[in-house]
C-alpha positions as CSV (number, residue, x, y, z in Angstrom):
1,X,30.1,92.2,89.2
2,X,28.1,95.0,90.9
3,X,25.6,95.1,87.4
4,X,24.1,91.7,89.0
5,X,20.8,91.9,91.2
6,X,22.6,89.8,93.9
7,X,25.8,92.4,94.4
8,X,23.3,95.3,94.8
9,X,21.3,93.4,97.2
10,X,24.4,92.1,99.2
11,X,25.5,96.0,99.4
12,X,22.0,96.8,100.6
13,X,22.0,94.5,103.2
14,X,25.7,95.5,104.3
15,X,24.5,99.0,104.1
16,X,21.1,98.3,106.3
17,X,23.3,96.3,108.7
18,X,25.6,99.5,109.4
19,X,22.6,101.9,110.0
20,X,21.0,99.3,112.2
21,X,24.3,99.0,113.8
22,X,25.1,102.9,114.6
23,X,22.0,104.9,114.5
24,X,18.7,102.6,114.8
25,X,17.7,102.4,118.5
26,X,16.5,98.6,119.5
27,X,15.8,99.2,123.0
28,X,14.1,102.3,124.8
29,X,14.4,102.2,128.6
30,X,12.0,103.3,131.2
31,X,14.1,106.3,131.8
32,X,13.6,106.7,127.9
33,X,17.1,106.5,127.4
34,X,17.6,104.4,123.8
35,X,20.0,101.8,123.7
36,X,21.4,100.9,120.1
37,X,23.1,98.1,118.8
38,X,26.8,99.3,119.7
39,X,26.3,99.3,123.0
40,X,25.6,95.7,122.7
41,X,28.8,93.5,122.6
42,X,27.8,90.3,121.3
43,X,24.8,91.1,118.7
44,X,27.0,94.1,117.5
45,X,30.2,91.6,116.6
46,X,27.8,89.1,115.3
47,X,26.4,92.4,113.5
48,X,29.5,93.7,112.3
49,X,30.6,89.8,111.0
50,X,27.7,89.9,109.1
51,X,28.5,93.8,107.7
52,X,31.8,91.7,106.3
53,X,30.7,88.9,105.0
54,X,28.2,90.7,103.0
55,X,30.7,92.9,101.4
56,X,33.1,90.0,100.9
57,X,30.2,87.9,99.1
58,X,29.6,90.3,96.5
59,X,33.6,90.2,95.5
60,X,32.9,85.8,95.1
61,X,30.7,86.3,91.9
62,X,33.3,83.9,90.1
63,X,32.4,80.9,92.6
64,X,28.9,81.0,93.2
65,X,28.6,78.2,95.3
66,X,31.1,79.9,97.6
67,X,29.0,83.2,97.7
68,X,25.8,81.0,98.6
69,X,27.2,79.7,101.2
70,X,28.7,83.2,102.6
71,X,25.3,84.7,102.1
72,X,24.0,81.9,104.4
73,X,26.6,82.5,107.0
74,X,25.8,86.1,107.3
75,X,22.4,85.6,107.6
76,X,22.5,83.1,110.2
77,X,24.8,86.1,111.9
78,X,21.8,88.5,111.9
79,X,19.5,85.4,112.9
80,X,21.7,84.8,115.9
81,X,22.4,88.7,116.8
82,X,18.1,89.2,116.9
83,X,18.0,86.2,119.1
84,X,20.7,87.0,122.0
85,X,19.5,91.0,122.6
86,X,15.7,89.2,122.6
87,X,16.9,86.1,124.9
88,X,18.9,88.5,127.1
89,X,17.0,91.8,127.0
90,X,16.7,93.2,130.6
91,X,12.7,93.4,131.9
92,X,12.7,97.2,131.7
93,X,13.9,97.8,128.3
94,X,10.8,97.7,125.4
95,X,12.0,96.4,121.8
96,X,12.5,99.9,119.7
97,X,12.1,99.7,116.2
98,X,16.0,99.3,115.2
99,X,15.0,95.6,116.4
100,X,12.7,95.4,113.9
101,X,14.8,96.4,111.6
102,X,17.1,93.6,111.7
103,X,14.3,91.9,109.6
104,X,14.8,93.6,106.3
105,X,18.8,92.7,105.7
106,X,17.8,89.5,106.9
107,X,15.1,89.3,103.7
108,X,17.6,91.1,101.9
109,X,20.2,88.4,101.6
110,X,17.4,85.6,101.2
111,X,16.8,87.4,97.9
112,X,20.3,87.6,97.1
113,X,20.8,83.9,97.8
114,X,17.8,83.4,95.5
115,X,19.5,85.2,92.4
116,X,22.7,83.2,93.3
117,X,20.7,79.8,92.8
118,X,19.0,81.7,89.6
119,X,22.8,82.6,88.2
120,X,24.1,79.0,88.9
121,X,21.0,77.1,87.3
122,X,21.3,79.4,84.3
123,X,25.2,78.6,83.7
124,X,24.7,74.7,84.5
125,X,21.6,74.7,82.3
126,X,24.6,76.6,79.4
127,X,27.2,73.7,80.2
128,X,24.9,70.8,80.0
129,X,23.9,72.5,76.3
130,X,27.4,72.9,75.4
């Protein structure tokens, strides 16, 4: 389970997701306050939902097709999370580089969904020899 490239790549991104979540700033104020994702209600559930799933994907290594599709939810989490603190940003907050940051979990998982397809051609390429 957690010797597969996939599992370590869905605990990264669960592990990225809860630093971006607690200490990255993503906004920086004119006051120069920073503002990080906790503060946020909506990006930081859709955040946190993602956090889960992540973890829960890497338990599914026994139904690959499920896992696929979890590791596609979560990233269309962190997909949606970037795009409401950009939509709804206030005018005198500047993007910090915990926004940016979002990015990386996001390639994470897109690797991790890769392996998955890798795993689940190799064991249907087994079966159709068998």
């Amino acid at each position: 389970m957690i010797q597969r490239v996939q599992s370590l790549f869905l605990f990264f991104a669960a592990l990225l997701n809860t630093v971006i979540l607690f200490y990255a700033p993503i906004f920086i104020s004119s006051e120069e306050k920073k503002i990080i994702m906790k503060d946020l209600q909506y990006p930081s559930l859709l955040l946190v939902l993602s956090t889960l799933l992540a973890l829960f994907a890497i338990f599914q290594f026994k139904n690959r097709i499920r896992q696929l599709m979890i590791v596609y939810l979560s990233r269309l989490c962190i997909a949606i999370s970037f795009l409401i603190f950009i939509l709804f940003k206030e005018d005198e907050n500047q993007l910090y580089y915990g926004s940016f940051l979002l990015i990386l979990p996001y390639i994470i998982l897109f690797f991790s969904a890769y392996f998955i397809k890798k795993d689940e051609k190799l064991v249907r390429s087994a079966d159709r020899i068998r």
